[in-house]
C-alpha positions as CSV (number, residue, x, y, z in Angstrom):
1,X,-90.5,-90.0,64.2
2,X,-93.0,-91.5,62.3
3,X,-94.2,-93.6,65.2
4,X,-94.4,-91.0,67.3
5,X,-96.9,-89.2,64.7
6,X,-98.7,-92.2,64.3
7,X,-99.2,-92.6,68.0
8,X,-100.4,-88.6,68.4
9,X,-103.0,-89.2,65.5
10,X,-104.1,-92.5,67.3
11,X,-104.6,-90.6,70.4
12,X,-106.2,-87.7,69.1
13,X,-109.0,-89.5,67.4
14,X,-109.8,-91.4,70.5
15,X,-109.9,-88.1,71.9
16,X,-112.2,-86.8,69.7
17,X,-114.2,-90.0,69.6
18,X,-114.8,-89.9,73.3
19,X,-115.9,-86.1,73.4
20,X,-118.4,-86.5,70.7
21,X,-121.8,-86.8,73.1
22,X,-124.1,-89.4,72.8
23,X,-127.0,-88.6,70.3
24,X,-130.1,-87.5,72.5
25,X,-133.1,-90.0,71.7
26,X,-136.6,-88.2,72.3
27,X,-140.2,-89.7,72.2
28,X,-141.7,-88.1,68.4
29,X,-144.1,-86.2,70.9
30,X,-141.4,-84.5,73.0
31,X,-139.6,-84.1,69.8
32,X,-142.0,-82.2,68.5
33,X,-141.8,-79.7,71.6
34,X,-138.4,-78.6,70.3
35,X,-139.5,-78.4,66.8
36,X,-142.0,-75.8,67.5
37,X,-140.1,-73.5,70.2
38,X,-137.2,-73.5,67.4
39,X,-139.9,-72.2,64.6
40,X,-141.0,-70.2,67.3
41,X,-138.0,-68.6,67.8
42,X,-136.8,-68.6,63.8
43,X,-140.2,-66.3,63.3
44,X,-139.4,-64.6,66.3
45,X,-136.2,-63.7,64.3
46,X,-137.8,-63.0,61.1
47,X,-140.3,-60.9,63.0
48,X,-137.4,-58.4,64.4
49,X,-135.7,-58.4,60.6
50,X,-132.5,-60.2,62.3
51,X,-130.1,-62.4,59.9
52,X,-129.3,-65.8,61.2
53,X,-125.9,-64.4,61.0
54,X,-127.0,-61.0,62.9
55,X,-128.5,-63.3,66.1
56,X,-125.7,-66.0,65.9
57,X,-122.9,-63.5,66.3
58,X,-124.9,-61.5,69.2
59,X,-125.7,-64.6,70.8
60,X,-121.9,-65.9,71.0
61,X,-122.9,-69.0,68.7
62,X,-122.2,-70.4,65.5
63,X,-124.9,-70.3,63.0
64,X,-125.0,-73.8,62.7
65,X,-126.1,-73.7,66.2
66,X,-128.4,-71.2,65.4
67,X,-129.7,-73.7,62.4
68,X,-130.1,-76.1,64.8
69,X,-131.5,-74.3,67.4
70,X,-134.6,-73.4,65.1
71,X,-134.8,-76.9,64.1
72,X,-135.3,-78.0,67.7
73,X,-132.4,-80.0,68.0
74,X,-132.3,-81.4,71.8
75,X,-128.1,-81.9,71.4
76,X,-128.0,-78.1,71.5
77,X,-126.9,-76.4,75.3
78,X,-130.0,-74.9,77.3
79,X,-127.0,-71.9,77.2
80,X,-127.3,-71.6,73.9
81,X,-131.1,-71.7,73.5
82,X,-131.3,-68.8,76.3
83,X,-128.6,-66.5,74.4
84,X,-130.7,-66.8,71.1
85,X,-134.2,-66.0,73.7
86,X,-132.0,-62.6,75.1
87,X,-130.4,-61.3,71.8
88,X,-134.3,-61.3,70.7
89,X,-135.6,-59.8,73.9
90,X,-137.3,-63.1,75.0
91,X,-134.9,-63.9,77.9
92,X,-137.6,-63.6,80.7
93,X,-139.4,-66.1,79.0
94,X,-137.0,-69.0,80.4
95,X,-138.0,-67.8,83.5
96,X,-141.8,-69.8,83.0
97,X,-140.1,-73.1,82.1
98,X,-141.5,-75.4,84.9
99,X,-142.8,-72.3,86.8
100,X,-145.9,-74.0,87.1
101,X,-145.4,-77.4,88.5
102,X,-149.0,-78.9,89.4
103,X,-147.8,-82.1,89.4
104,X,-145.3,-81.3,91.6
105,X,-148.2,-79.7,94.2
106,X,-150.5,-82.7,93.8
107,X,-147.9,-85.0,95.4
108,X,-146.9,-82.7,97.9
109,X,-150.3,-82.5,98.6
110,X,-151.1,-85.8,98.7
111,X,-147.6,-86.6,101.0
112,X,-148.9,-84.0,103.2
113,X,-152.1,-85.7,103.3
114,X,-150.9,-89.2,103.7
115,X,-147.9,-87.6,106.3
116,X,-150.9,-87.1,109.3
């Protein structure tokens, strides 16, 4: 019996171990992106009078998330970052994330160009 438990523990730590991600590595600039949309959104918080408690519960998110998220952690889900943008009534503003790709138009421009 005792192998048997040994065996389950053995497995479940490996289980474990292999669903813990891999740490996201960022350049210090890109870093720094997260940092301020997460202060952003902690004094969008502050600015409505919410509790980290109040906007972690309505977003369906532990407040450690919520920590996180206003830290700019990049290991926290884009799901979770959009929930916390809703329960404050910012939700549309996911919608300009890469709505304006110019990069993207210069080489289509230049392929359409170059593509005579």
């Amino acid at each position: 019996m005792l192998c048997i438990i040994n065996i389950l523990a053995i497995f479940v730590d490996n289980i474990q171990h292999l669903m813990k991600s891999k740490k996201r590595i960022l350049f210090p600039k890109h870093q720094k992106i997260l940092e301020v949309l997460g202060e952003n959104i902690k004094l969008a918080r502050k600015r409505r009078k919410y509790t980290a408690l109040q906007v972690a519960e309505r977003a369906g998110i532990d407040r450690t998330t919520l920590y996180h998220i206003e830290k700019g952690n990049p290991g926290v889900s884009m799901g979770a970052y959009f929930n916390v943008l809703r329960v404050l009534g910012l939700q549309d503003d996911f919608l300009m994330l890469a709505a304006d790709d110019d990069q993207g138009r210069k080489l289509q421009d230049l392929d359409l160009i170059g593509g005579k």
